[in-house]
N, C-alpha and C positions, 0 to 999 in steps of 0.2 A: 670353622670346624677344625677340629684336632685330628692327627692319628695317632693310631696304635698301633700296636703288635700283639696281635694274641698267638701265643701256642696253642696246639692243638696236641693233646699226649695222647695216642693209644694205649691200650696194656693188652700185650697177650701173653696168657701162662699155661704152661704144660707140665704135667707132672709126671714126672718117670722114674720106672725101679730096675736099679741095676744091681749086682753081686759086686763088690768090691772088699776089699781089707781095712779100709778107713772111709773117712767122710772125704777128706782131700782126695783120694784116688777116685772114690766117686762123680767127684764133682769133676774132675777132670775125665774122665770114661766117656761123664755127658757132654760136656763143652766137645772135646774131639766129633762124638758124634754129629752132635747141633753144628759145628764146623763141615764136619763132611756132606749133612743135607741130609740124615740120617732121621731129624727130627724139622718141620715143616710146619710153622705156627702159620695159624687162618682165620679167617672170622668166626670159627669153632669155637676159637682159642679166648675170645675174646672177654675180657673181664672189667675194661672199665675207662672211663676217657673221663678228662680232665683239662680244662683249660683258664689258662695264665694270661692277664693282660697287662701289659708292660705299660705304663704309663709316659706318656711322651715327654719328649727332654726340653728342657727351654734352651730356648737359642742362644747361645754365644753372642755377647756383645749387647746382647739388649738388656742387661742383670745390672743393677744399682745397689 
């Protein structure tokens, strides 16, 4: 038997509306918040999972 590694990705997304003067100021308004705990992503939030299987390495020394 072989191993793997599989990842496991969640996704979670939230979408918020703020008053800003730009997109960049926006975007930064929401990072601060989401920094401060202001925004709380949950299994609400959830939108989608995906997973990656890493194929296992061959071993060192045994390659011709």
């Amino acid at each position: 038997m072989k191993e793997y590694q599989v990842q496991i990705k969640e996704i979670l997304a939230m979408t918020v509306t703020v008053e800003a003067e730009n997109a960049a100021q926006a975007r930064d308004i929401v990072e601060k918040r989401y920094n401060d705990s202001d925004y709380i992503l949950d299994a609400d939030h959830f939108k989608g999972v995906t997973f990656t299987v890493t194929p296992p390495q061959k071993e060192r020394g045994m390659e011709r």
